[in-house]
N, C-alpha and C positions, 0 to 999 in steps of 0.2 A: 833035487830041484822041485820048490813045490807048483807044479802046473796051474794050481787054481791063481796062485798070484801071478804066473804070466800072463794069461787068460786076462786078470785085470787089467793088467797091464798093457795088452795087446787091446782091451776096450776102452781105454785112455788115450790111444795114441803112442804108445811108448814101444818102446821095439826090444824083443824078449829074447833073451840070450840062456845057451844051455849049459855055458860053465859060466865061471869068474874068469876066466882068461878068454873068453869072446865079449864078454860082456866087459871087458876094459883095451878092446883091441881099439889102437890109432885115437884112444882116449884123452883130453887133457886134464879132466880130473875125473877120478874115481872114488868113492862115498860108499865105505862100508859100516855097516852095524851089526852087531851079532852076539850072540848069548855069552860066550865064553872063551876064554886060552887060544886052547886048540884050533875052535873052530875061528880063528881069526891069524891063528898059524897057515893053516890047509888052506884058506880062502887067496892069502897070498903067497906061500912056499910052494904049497900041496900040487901034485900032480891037476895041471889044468887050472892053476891058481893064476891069481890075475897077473904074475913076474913073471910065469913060464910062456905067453904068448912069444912069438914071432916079433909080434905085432904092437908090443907093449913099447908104446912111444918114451923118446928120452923127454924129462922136464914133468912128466904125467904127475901131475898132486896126488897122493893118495891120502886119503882125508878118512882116519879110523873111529867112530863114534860108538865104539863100543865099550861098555865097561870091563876094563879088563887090569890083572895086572901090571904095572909100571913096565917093569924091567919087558915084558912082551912086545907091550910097544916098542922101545928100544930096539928088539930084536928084529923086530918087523921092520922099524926103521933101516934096522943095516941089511936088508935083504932088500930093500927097493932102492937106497940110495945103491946099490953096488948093482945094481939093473940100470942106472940113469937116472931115476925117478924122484919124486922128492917123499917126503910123508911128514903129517902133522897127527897127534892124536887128539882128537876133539869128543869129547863124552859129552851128553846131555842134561839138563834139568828143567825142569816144570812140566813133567807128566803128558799125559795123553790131550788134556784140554790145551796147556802151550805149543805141543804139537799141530793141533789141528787149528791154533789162534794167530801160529807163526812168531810166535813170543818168547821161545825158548832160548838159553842160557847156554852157549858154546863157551864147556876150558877146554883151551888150545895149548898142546905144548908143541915145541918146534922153533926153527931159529924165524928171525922179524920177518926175513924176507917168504919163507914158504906162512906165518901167520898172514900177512899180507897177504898174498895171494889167495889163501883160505876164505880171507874175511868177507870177496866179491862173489862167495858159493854161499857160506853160512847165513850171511845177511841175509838171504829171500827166506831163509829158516825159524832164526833168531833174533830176540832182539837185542839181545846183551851179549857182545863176542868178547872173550877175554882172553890174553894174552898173558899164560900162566909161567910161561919162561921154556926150559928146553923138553925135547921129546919124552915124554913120561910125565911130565908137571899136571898135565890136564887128567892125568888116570889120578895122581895124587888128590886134586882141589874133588874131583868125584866120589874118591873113596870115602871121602872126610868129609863130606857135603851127606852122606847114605849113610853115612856111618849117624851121627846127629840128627838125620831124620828119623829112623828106624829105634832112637834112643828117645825122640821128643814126642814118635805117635804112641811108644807104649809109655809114657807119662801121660799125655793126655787121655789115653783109653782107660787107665788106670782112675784117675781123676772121675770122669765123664762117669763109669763104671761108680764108684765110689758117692759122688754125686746123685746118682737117681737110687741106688739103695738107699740113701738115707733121706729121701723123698722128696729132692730138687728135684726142678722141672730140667730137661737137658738145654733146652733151646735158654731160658732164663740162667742154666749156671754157663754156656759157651759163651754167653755176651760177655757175663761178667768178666769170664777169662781172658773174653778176648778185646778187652778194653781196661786189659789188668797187665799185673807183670808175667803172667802165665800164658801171654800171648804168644802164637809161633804158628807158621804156616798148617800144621798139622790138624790146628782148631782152627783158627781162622778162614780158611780156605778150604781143607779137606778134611772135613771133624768127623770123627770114625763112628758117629753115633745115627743111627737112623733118623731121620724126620731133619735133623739140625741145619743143615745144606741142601739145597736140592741141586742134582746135577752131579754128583761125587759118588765115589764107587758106593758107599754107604746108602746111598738111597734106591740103590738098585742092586740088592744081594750083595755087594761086593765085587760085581763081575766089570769086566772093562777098565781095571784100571794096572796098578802096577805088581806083580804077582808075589805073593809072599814066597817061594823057591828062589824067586830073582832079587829080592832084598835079604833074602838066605845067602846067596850067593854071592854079592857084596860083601856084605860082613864078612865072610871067609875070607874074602878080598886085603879087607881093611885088617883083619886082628893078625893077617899073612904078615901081612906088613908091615904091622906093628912089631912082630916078633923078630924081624930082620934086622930092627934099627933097636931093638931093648925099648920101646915106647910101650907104658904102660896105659891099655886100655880095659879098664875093671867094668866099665859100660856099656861101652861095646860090644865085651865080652858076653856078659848077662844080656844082652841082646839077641846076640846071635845064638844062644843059647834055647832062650824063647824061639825064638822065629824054627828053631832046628823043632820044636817040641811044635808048633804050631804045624809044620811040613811034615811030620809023622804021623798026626793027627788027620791028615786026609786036606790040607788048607793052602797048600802049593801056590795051582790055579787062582785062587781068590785074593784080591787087592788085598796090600800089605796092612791096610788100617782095618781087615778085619780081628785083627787082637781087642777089637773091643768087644764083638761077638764071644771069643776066645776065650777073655778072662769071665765072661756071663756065664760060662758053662755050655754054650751052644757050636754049634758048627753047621 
């Protein structure tokens, strides 16, 4: 448990709990997010996890916003539903600035009636709730939404890269792109280039935004899952590939669109 975010949490007003099974006690919806698998196993299986309460109310939504495996979700699903509970998995998109604008992007998988219910929690979150069909759909629409991000920022860094060596201005070649057919959120709104954006991890080290380990960590996600169903991912692939060499390279920590640092030769 990390104290310093109860601590906030306790100077917001909010009342801090010392597991996941007090903190979803006599609950009606529970909201979890979390890095990975396991830790989204333990958070609801695991000793002191939010299904082992007492107290763990029947009908409780569990509403999982993590990116994680498909089939996990599913399993997490059959451990709440066989407690009473319902569960939806809902993943995120639009970054740390949607977060903090309330504008963010919920895929929902789960049946109509627990989506519904979801939608009267996600709504103060998001603005666009989707409704991606049954429990696992929503880790799907994310894999595959990360997977083409992580494939469009190193085109553009490459680009952008390519661009000022041969003596383009960055801010003159991003317009063009991005009132070209080479437009795509990664230039347009988060262009990995210094000076081009202000407000984007690029204009401030790279720090504060989405971590190149944790778009490592999708991709594994996605080529996982690729290889389950024979789906050939050759992009993808070279992606995660990159990002693996970028996270050995000391670049984890640092927002995913620093590949444009990356391919400059800096770190």
């Amino acid at each position: 448990v990390n104290t310093q975010v109860l601590d906030k949490i306790s100077q917001q007003g909010g009342k801090p709990a010392s597991s996941p099974a007090e903190a979803a006690e006599d609950a009606s919806y529970v909201i979890t997010m979390l890095p990975s698998n396991d830790h989204v196993r333990q958070a609801y299986g695991g000793e002191n996890g939010i299904i082992s309460s007492s107290k763990f109310k029947d009908g409780c939504l569990c509403i999982d916003s993590s990116t994680i495996d498909p089939m996990v979700s599913r399993e997490v699903n059959e451990m709440v539903t066989a407690r009473g509970g319902r569960f939806v998995d809902a993943p995120v998109s639009g970054g740390v600035g949607g977060a903090e604008a309330g504008t963010l992007t919920f895929m929902v998988g789960g049946t109509e009636s627990n989506f519904t219910k979801s939608h009267n929690v996600l709504n103060d979150m998001g603005a666009n709730i989707v409704h991606c069909g049954d429990v696992g759909t929503g880790e799907v629409a994310k894999l595959c939404n990360n997977m083409v991000l992580a494939i469009s920022m190193l085109g553009v860094s490459e680009a952008m890269n390519l661009g000022e060596k041969l003596g383009m201005d960055p801010k003159v070649l991003a317009g063009i792109m991005n009132t070209s057919t080479a437009r795509c959120w990664s230039s347009d709104t988060y262009n990995p280039t210094p000076g081009v954006i202000e407000g984007v991890p690029s204009s401030r080290d790279y720090e504060g935004g989405f971590g190149s380990a944790l778009m490592l960590k999708d991709l594994g996600l996605a080529t996982d899952a690729a290889k389950s169903v024979a789906a050939p991912v050759p992009m993808g692939a070279a992606s995660q590939s990159f990002y693996q060499l970028m996270v050995a390279n000391g670049l984890g920590a640092k927002d995913f669109s620093v590949a444009y640092q990356f391919l400059k030769g800096k770190k």
